[in-house]
C-alpha positions in Angstrom: 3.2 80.3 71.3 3.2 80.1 75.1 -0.4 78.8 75.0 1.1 76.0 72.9 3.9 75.7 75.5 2.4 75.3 78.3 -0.5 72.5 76.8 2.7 70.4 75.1 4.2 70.7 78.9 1.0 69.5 80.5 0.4 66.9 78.2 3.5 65.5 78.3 4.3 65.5 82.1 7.1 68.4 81.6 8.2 70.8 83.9 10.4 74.1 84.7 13.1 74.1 86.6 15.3 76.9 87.3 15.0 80.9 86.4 17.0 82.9 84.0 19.3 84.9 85.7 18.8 88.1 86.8 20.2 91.6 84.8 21.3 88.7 81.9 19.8 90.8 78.2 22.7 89.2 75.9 23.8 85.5 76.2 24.9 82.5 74.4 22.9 79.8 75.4 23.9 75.9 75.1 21.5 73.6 75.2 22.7 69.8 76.5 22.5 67.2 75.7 21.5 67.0 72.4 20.2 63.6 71.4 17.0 64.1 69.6 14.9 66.0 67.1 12.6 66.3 70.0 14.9 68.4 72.1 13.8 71.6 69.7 10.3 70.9 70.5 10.9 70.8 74.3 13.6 73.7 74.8 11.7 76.2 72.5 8.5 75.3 74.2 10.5 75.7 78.1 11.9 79.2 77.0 8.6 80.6 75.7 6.9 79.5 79.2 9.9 80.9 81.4 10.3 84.1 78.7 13.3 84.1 77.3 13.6 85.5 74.0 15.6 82.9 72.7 16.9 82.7 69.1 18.9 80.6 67.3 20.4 80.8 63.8 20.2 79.0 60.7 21.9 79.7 56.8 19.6 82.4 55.2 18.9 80.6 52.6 16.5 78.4 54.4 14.5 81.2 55.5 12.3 81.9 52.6 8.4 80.8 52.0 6.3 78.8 54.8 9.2 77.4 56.1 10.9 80.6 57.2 8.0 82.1 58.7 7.6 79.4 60.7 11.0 79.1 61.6 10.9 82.9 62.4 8.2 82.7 64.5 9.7 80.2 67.1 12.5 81.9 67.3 15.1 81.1 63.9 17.3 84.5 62.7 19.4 84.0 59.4 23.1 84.2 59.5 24.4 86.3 56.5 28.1 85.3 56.2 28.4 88.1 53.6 31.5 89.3 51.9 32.6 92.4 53.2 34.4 94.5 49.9 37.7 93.5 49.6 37.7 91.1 52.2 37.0 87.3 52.6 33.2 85.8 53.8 32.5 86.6 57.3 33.3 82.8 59.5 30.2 81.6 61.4 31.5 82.7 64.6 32.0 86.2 63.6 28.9 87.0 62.3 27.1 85.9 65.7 29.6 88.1 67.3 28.7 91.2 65.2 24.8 90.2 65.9 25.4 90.0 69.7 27.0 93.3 69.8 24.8 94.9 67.7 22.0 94.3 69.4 20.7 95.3 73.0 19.1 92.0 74.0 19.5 88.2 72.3 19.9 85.4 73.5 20.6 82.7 70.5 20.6 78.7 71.5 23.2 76.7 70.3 24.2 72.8 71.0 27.8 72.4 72.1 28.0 68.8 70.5 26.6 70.3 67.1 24.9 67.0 66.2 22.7 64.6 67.8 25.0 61.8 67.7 27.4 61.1 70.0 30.3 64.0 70.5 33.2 63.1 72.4 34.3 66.7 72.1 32.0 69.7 72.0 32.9 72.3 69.6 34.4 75.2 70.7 33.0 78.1 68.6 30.0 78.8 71.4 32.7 79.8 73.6 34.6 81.9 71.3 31.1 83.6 70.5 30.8 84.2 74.2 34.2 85.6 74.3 34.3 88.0 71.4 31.2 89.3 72.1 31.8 89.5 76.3 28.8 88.2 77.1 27.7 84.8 79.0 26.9 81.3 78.8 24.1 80.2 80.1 23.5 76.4 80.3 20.4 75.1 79.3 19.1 71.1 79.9 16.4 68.9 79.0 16.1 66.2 81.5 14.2 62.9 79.8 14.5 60.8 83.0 13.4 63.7 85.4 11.0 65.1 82.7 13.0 68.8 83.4 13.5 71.4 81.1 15.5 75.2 82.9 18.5 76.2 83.0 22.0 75.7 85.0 25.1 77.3 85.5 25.8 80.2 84.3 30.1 80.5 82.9 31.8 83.9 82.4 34.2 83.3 79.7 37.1 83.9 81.3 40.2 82.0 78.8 40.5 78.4 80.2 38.3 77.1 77.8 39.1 73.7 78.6 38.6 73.8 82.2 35.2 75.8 81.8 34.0 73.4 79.3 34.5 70.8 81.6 32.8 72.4 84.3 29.6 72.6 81.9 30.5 68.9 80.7 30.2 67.8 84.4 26.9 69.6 84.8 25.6 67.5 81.5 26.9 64.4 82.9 24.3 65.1 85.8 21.5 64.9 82.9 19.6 62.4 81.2 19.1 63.0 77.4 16.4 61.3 75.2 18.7 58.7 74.0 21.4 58.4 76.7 23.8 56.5 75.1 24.6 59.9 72.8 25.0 62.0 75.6 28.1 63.9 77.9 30.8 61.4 79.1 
C-alpha cells in the first residue's frame, strides 16, 4: 500500500507536510475539510507514506465479501453496537471508546463535519470520543490549493469544547478543500 502511496502522490503533484507527534500510540484523528470523495484517496494514501496506522470505522455489516477485505486492508474496522444483556445497543460513541481503550495503539480518522456538504456546525461526538477515552486529537488536512496532505495541531480534550473546536475550526479556515465553497467558515 505505501508503494501505491507514494506513485498516487508523485503522480498527482502531492506532498507531506508535517510529522505525527511524538510518544502519540492512541488518538482520534479528524480529518478537514471534508468536501470530496477524493479526500479518502488522498488522506489514506498520506498516512500510509508518513506511517500512521490509521483506521477508521464503518457499520459491520458492510464488511463482508470483496468489499470488506478491501476496506480492511486500507484501514476500515467494524463498529459492533451490540446489545449488552439486559441493557440497551451500545451508541456510536461508546463503542469507539471501548475500542480505544481496549487497545494499545489506534488511531481511527473521523470527519468533524460528517458529510461532504457544507456543515455549519461540526458534530461533536469526535470530541466526546477523545474525552472518554483520554486520549488526543490530532488534526489532519488535505490542502487542494497548496497540494498538502500532514497534519496540524494537536488538542488535549480538556472540557471547553466549544472554544477548542474553534481553535481546530480556525486551523481549517487556513485550508483549501477540493470544493471550497463546502468547507470551514
Amino acid at each position: 500500500m505505501k508503494l501505491l502511496a507514494k506513485f498516487i502522490f508523485w503522480i498527482s503533484g502531492w506532498k507531506i507536510s508535517g510529522e505525527w507527534p511524538d510518544g502519540v500510540k492512541k488518538a482520534v484523528l479528524i480529518a478537514i475539510p471534508h468536501t470530496s470523495n477524493w479526500d479518502l484517496l488522498y488522506a489514506r494514501s498520506a498516512f500510509f507514506l508518513m506511517d500512521v496506522p490509521v483506521r477508521f470505522t464503518i457499520k459491520k455489516e458492510v464488511m463482508v465479501g470483496p468489499l470488506g477485505w478491501l476496506i480492511k486492508s486500507l484501514g476500515g474496522i467494524s463498529i459492533d453496537r451490540k446489545r449488552m444483556p439486559g441493557r440497551r445497543k451500545q451508541t456510536y460513541t461508546e463503542a469507539m471508546i471501548q475500542m480505544l481503550k481496549e487497545r494499545e495503539e489506534l488511531v481511527v480518522m473521523v470527519t468533524p463535519e460528517g458529510t461532504r456538504s457544507y456543515a455549519p456546525r461540526w458534530k461533536t461526538g469526535f470530541y466526546h470520543i477523545a474525552s472518554g477515552a483520554d486520549v488526543p486529537i490530532v488534526v489532519g488536512f488535505l490542502d487542494y490549493k497548496r497540494k498538502l496532505a500532514g497534519i496540524g495541531p494537536v488538542v488535549r480534550p480538556n472540557g471547553k469544547m466549544e472554544e477548542q473546536m474553534e481553535e481546530m475550526k480556525a486551523f481549517g479556515r487556513t485550508i483549501t478543500g477540493k470544493h471550497p465553497e463546502q468547507g470551514i467558515r
